[in-house]
KENURO-175405 format. One record per residue: residue number from 0; x negated, y, z negated of N, C-alpha, C in turn. Coordinates in nm, 3 decimals, always signed. Example, Ala and Ser with C-alpha at 12.3 -4.5 7.8 and 13.67 -1.06 7.14 Angstrom:
# KENURO-175405
+-----+---------+---------+---------+---------+---------+---------+---------+---------+---------+
: num :    n.c1 :    n.c2 :    n.c3 :   ca.c1 :   ca.c2 :   ca.c3 :    c.c1 :    c.c2 :    c.c3 :
+-----+---------+---------+---------+---------+---------+---------+---------+---------+---------+
:   0 :  -1.319 :  -0.569 :  -0.780 :  -1.230 :  -0.450 :  -0.780 :  -1.320 :  -0.330 :  -0.780 :
:   1 :  -1.285 :  -0.225 :  -0.708 :  -1.367 :  -0.106 :  -0.714 :  -1.290 :  +0.003 :  -0.787 :
+-----+---------+---------+---------+---------+---------+---------+---------+---------+---------+
END
This chain:
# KENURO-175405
+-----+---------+---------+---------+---------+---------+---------+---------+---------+---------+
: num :    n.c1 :    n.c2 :    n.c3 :   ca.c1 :   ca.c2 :   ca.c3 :    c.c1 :    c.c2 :    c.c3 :
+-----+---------+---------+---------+---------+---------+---------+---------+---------+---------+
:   0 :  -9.349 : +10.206 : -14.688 :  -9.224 : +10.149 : -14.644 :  -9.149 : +10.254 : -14.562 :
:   1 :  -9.108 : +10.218 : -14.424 :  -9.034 : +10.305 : -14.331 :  -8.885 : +10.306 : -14.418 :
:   2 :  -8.823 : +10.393 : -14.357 :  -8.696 : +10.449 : -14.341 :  -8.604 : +10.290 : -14.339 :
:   3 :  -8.589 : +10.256 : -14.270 :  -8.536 : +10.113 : -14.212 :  -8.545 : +10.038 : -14.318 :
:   4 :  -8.681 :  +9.982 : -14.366 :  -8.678 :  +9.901 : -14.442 :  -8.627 :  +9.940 : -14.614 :
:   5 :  -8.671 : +10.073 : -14.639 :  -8.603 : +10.161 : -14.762 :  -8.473 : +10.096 : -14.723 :
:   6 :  -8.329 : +10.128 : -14.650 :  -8.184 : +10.078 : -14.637 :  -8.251 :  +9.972 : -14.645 :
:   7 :  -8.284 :  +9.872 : -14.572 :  -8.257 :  +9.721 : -14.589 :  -8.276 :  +9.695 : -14.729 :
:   8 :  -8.379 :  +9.743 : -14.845 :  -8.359 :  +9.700 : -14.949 :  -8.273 :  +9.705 : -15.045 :
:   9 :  -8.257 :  +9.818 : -15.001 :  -8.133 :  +9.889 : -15.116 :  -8.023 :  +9.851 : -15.092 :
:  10 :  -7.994 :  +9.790 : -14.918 :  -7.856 :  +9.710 : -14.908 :  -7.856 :  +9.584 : -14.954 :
:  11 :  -7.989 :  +9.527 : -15.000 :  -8.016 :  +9.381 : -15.030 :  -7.972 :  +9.446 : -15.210 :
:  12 :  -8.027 :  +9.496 : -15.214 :  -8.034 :  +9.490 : -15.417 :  -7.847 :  +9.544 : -15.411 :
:  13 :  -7.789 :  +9.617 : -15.352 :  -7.664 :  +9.636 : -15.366 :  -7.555 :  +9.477 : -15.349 :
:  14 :  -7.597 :  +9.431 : -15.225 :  -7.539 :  +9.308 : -15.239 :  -7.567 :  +9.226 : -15.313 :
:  15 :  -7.693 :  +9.212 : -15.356 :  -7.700 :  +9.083 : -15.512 :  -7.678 :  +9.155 : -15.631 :
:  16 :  -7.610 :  +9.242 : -15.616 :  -7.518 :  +9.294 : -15.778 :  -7.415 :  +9.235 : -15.778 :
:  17 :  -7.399 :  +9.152 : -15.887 :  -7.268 :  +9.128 : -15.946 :  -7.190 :  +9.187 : -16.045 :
:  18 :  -7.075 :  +9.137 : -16.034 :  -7.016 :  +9.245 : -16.196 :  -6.970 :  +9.120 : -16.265 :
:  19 :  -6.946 :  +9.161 : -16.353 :  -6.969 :  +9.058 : -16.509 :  -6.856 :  +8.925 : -16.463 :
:  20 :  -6.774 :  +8.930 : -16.367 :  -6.734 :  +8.779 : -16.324 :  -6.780 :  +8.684 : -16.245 :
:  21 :  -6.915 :  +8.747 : -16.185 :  -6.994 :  +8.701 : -16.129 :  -6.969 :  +8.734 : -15.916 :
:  22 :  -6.866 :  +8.771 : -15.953 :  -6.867 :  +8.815 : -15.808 :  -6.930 :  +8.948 : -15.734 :
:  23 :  -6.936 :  +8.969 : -15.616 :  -7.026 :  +9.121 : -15.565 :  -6.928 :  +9.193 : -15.628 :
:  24 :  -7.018 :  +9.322 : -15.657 :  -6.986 :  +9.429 : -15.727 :  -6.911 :  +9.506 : -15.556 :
:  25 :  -7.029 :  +9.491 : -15.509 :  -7.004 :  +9.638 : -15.373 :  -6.974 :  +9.537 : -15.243 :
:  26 :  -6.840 :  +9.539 : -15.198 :  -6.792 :  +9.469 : -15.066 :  -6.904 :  +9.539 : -14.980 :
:  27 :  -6.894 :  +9.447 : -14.816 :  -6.975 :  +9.535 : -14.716 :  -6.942 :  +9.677 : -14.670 :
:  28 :  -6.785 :  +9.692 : -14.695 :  -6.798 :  +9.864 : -14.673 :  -6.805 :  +9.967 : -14.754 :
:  29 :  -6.828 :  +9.947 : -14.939 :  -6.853 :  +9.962 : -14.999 :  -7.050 : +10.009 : -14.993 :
:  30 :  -7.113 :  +9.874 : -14.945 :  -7.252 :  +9.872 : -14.929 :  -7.269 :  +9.998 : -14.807 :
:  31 :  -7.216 : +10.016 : -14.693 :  -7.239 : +10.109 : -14.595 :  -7.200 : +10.186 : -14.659 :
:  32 :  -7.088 : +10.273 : -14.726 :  -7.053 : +10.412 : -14.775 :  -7.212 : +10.427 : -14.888 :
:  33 :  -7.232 : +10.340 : -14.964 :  -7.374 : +10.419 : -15.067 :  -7.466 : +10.423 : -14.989 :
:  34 :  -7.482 : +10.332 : -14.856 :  -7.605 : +10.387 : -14.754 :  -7.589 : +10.520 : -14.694 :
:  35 :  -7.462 : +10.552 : -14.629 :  -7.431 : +10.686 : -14.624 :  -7.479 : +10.782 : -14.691 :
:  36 :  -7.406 : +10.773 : -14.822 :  -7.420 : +10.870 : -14.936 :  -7.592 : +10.872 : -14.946 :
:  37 :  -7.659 : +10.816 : -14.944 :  -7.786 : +10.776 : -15.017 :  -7.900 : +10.824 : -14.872 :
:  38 :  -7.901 : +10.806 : -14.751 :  -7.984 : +10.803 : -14.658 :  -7.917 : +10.885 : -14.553 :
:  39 :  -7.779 : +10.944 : -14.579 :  -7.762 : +10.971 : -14.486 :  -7.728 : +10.914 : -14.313 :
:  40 :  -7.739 : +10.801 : -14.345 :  -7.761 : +10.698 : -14.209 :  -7.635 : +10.625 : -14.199 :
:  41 :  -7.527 : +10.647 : -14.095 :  -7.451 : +10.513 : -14.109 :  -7.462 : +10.363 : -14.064 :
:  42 :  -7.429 : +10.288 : -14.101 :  -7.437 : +10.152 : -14.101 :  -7.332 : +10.099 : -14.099 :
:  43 :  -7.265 :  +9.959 : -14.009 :  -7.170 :  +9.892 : -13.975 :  -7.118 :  +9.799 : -14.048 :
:  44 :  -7.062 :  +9.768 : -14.108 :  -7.028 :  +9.619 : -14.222 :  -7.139 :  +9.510 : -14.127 :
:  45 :  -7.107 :  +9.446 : -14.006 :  -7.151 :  +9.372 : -13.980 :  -7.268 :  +9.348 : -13.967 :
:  46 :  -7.337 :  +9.469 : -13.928 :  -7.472 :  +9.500 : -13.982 :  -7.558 :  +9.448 : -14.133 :
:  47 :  -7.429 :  +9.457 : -14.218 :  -7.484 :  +9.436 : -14.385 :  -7.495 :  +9.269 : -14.358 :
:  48 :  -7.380 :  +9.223 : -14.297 :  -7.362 :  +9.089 : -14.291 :  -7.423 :  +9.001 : -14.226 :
:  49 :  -7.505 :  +9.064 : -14.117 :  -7.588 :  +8.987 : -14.018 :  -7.741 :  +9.018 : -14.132 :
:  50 :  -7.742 :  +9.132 : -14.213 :  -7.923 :  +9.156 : -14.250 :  -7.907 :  +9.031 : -14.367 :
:  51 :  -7.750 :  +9.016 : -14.426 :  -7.779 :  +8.873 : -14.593 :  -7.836 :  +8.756 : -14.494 :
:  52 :  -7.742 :  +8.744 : -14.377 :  -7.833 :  +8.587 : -14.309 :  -7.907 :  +8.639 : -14.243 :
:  53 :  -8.003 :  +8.718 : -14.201 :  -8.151 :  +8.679 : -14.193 :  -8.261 :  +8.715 : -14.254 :
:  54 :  -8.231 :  +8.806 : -14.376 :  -8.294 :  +8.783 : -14.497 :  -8.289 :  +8.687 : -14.601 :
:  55 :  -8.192 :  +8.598 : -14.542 :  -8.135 :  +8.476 : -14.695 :  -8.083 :  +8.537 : -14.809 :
:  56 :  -8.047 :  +8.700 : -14.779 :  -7.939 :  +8.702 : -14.924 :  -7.838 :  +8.615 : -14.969 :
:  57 :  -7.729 :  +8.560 : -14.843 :  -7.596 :  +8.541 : -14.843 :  -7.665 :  +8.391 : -14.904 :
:  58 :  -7.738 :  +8.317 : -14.833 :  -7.780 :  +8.197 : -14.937 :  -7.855 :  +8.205 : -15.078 :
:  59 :  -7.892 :  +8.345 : -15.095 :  -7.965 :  +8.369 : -15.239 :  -7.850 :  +8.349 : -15.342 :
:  60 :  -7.737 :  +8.419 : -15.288 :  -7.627 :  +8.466 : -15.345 :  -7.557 :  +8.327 : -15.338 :
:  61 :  -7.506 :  +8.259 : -15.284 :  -7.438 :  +8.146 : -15.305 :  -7.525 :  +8.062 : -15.381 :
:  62 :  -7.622 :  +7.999 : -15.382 :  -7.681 :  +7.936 : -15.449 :  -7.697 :  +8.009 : -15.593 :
:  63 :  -7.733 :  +8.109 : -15.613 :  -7.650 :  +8.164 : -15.737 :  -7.509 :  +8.159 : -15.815 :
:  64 :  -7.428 :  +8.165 : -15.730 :  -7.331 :  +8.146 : -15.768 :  -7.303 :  +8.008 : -15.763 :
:  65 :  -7.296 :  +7.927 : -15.738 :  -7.337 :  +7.766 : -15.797 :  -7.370 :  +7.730 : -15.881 :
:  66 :  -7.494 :  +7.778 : -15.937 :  -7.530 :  +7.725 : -16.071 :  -7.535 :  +7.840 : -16.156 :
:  67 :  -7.417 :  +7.933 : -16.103 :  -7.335 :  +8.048 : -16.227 :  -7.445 :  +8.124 : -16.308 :
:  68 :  -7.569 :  +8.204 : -16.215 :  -7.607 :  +8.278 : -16.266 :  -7.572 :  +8.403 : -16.234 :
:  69 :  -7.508 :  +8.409 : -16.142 :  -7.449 :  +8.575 : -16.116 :  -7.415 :  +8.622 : -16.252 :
:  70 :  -7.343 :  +8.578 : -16.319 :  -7.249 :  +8.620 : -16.422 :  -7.333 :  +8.650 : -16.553 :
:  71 :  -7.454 :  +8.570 : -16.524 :  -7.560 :  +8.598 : -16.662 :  -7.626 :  +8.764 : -16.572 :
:  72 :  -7.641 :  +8.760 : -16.513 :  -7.767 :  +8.881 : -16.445 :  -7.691 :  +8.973 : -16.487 :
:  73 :  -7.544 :  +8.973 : -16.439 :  -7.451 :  +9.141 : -16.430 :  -7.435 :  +9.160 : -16.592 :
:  74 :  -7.500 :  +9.038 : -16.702 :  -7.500 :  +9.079 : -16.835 :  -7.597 :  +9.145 : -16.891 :
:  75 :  -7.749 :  +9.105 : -16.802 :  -7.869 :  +9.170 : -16.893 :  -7.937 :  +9.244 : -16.800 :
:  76 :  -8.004 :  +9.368 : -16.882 :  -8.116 :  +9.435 : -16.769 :  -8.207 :  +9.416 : -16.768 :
:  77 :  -8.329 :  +9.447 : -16.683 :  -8.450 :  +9.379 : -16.662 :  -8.500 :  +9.447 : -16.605 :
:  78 :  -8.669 :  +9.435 : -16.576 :  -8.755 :  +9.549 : -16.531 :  -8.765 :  +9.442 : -16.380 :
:  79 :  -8.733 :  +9.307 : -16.355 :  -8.718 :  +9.248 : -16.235 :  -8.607 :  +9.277 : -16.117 :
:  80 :  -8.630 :  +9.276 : -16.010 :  -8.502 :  +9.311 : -15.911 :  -8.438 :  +9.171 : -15.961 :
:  81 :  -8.261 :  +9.198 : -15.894 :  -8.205 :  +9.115 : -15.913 :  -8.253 :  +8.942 : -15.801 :
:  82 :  -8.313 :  +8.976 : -15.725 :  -8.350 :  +8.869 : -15.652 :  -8.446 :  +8.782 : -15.726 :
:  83 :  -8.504 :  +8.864 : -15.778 :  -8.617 :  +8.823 : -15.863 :  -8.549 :  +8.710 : -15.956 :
:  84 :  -8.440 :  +8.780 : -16.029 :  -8.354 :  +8.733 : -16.119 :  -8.318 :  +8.592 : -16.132 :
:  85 :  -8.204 :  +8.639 : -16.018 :  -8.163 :  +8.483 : -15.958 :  -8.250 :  +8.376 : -15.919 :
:  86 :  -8.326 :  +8.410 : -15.854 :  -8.458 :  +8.319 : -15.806 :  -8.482 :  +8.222 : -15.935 :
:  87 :  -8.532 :  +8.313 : -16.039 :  -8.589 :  +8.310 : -16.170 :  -8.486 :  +8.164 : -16.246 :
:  88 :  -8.387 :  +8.208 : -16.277 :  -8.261 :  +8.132 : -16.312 :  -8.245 :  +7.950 : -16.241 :
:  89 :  -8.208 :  +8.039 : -16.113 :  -8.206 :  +7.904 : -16.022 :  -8.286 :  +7.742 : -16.093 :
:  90 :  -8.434 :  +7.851 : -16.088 :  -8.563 :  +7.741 : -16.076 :  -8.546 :  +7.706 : -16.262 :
:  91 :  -8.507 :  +7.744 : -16.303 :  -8.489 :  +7.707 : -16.464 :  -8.399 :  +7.636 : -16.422 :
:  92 :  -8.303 :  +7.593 : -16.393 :  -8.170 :  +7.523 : -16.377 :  -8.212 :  +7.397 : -16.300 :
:  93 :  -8.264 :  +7.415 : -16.244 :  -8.374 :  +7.318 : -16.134 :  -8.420 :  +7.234 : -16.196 :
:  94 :  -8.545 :  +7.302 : -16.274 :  -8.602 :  +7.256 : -16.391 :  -8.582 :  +7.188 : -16.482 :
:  95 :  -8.471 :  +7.193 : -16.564 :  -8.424 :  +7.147 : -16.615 :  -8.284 :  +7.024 : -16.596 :
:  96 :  -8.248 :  +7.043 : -16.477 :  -8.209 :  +6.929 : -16.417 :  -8.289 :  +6.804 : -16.378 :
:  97 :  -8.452 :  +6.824 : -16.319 :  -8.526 :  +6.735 : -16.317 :  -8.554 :  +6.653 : -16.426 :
:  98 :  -8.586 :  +6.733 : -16.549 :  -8.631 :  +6.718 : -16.692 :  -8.499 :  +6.583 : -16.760 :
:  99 :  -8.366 :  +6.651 : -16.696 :  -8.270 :  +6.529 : -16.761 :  -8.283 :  +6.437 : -16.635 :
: 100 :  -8.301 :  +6.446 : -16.528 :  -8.293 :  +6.307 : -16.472 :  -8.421 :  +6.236 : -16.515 :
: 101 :  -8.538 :  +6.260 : -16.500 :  -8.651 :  +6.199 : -16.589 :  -8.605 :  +6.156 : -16.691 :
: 102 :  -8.538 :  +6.205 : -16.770 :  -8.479 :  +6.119 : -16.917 :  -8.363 :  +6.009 : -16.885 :
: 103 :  -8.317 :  +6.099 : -16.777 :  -8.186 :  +5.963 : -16.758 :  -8.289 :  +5.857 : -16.760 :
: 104 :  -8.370 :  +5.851 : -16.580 :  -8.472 :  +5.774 : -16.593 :  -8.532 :  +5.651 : -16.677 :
: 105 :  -8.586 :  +5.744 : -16.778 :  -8.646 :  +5.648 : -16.895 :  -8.545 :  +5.596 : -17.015 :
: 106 :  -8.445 :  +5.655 : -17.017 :  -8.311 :  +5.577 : -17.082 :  -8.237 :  +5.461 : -17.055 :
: 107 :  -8.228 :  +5.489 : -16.862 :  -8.200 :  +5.362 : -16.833 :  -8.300 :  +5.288 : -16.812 :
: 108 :  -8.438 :  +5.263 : -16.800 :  -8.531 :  +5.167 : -16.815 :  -8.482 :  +5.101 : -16.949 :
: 109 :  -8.520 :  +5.175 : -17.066 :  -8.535 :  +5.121 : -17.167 :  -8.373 :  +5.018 : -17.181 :
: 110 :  -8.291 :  +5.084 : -17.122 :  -8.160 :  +5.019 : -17.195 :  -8.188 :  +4.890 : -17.038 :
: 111 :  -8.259 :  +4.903 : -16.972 :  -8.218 :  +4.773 : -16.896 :  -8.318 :  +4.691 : -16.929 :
: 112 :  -8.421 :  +4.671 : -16.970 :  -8.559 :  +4.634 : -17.083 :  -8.503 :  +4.519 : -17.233 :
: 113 :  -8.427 :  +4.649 : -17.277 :  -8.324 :  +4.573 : -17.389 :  -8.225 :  +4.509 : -17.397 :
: 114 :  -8.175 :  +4.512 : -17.307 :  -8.043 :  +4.438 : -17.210 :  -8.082 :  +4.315 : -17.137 :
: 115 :  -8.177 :  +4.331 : -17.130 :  -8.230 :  +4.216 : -17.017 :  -8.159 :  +4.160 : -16.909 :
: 116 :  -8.137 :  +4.230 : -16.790 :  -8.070 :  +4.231 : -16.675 :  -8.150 :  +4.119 : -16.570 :
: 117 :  -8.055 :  +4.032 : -16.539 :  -8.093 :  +3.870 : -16.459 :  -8.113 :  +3.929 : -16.338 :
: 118 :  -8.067 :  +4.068 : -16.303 :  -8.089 :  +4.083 : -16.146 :  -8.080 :  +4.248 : -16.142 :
: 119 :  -8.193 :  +4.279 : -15.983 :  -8.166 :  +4.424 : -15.979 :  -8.013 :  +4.501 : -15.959 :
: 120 :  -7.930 :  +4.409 : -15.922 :  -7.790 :  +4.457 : -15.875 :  -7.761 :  +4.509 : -16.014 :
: 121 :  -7.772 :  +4.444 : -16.126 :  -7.740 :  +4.452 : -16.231 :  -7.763 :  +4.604 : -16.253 :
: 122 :  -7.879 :  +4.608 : -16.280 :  -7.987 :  +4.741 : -16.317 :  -7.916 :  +4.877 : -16.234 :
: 123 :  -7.916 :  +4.852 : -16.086 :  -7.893 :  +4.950 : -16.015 :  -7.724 :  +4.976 : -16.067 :
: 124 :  -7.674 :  +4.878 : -16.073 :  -7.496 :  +4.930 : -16.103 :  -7.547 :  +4.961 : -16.202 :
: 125 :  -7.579 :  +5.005 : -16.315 :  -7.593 :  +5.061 : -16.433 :  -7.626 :  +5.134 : -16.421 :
: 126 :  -7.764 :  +5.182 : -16.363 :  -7.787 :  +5.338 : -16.309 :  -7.677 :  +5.413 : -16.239 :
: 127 :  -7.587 :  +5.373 : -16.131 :  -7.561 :  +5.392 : -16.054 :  -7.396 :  +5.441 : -16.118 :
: 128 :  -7.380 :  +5.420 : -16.228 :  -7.241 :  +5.438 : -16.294 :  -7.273 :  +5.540 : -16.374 :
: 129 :  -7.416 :  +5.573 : -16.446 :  -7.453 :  +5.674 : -16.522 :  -7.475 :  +5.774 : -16.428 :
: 130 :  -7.554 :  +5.804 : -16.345 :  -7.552 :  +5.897 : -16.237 :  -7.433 :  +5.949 : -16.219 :
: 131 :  -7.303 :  +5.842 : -16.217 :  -7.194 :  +5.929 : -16.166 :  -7.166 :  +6.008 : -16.273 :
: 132 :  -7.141 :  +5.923 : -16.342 :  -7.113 :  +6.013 : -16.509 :  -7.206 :  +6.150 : -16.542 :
: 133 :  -7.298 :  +6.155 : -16.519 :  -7.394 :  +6.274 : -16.519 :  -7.351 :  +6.338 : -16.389 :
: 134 :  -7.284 :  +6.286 : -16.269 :  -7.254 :  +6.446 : -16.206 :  -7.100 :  +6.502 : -16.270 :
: 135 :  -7.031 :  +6.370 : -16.330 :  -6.930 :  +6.424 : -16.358 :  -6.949 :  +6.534 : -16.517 :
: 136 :  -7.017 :  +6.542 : -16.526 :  -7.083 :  +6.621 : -16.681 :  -7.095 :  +6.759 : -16.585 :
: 137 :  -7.193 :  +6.738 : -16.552 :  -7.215 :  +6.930 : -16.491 :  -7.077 :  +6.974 : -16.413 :
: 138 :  -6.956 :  +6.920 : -16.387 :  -6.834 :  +6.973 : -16.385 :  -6.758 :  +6.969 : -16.486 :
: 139 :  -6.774 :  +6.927 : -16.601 :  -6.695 :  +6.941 : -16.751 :  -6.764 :  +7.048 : -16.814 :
: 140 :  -6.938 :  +7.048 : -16.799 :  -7.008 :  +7.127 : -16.835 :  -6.983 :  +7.283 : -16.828 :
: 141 :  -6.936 :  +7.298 : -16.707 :  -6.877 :  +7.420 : -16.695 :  -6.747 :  +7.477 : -16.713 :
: 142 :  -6.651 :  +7.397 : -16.783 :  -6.556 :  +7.388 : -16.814 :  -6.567 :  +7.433 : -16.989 :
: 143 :  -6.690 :  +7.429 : -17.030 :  -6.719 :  +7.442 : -17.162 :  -6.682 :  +7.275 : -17.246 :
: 144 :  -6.669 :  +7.168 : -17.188 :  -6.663 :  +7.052 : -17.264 :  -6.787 :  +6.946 : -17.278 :
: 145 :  -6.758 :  +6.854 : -17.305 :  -6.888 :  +6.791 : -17.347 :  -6.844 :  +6.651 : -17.270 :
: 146 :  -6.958 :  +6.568 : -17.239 :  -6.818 :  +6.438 : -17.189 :  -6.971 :  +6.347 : -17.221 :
: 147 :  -6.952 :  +6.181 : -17.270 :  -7.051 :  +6.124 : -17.307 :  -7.057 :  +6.015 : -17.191 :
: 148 :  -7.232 :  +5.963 : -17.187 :  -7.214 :  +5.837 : -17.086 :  -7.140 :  +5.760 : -17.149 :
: 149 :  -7.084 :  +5.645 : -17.058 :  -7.019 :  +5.505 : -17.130 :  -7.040 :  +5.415 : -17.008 :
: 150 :  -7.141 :  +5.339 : -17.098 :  -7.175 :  +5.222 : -16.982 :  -7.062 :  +5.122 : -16.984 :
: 151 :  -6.980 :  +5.102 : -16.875 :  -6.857 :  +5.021 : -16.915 :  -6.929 :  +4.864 : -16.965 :
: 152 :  -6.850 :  +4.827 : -17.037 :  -6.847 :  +4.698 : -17.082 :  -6.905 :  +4.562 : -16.999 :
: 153 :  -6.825 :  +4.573 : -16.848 :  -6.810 :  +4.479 : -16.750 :  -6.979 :  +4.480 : -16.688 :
: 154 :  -7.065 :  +4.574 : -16.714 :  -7.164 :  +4.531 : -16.656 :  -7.345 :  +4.513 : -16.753 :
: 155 :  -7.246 :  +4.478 : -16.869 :  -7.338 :  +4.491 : -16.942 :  -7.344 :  +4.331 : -17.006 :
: 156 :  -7.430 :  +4.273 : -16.973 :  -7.452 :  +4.138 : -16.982 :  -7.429 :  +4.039 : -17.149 :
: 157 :  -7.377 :  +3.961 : -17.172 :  -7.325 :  +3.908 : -17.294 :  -7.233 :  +4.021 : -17.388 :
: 158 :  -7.137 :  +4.041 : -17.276 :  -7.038 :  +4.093 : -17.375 :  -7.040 :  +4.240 : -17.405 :
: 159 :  -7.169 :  +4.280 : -17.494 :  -7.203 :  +4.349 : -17.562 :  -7.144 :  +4.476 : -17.556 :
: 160 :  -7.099 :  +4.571 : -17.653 :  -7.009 :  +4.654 : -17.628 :  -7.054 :  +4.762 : -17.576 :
: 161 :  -7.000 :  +4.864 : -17.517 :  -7.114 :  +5.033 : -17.485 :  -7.118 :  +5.129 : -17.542 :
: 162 :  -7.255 :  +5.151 : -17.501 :  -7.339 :  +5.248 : -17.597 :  -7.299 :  +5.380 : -17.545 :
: 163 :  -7.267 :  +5.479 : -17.642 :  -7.242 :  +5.610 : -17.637 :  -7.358 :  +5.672 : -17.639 :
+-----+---------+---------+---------+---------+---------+---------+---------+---------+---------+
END
């Protein structure tokens, strides 16, 4: 590894440090002064800022911070770089988002199966009200609350009351 690419990494692993609120630890002129200190070499803020977008840090890093793993990484250490990290996280979060829509999935089959829905309009507004309710969850979710589906009443055929 040249000279060049040594800074580019070390400005990459400096910018995906967070500190325990999940935000960058080291601003961009922060990142140029430890390149200084460290290589001897100076470097321009905008420089740091042009290498996150065309290495995809600045999107590594936002998409991290989205699904709020910055704030877990700046808690634990690891023999992985932090890119590694986040990456790592992300795709668990991913993962496991697929895993509950597959269940939504087969929940609402079954409840439109047992329900016995006269028409797809039916079916789809029922999905289509739980979906919302499940995005409105991963914003309570992070709020630390809990929030339950509730299939409203009005589209649930003979009356029948809703299921929590």
């Amino acid at each position: 590894m040249n000279k060049k690419e040594k800074i580019i990494e070390y400005a990459k692993d400096l910018y995906l440090t967070p500190k325990e609120d999940g935000t960058h630890k080291y601003s961009l002129r922060a990142i140029c002064a430890e390149i200084e200190q460290e290589f001897s070499k100076k470097i321009a803020n905008p420089t740091i800022l042009n290498w996150s977008r065309k290495y995809g840090w600045e999107k590594l890093w936002n998409e991290g911070v989205r699904y709020g793993v910055a704030e877990a990484i700046a808690k634990q250490e690891s023999d992985k770089t932090k890119e590694e990290q986040i990456k790592e996280k992300i795709a668990k979060i991913k993962e496991d988002r697929a895993i509950m829509n597959m269940n939504l999935l087969e929940i609402a089959y079954k409840f439109i199966i047992e329900n016995g829905f006269t028409n797809i309009q039916e079916a789809l507004k029922a999905y289509d009200t739980a979906s919302k309710n499940l995005q409105a969850n991963d914003v309570i979710e992070k709020m630390g609350e809990e929030i339950k589906i509730i299939i409203p009443k009005e589209i649930i055929p003979d009356g029948n009351k809703s299921s929590e």
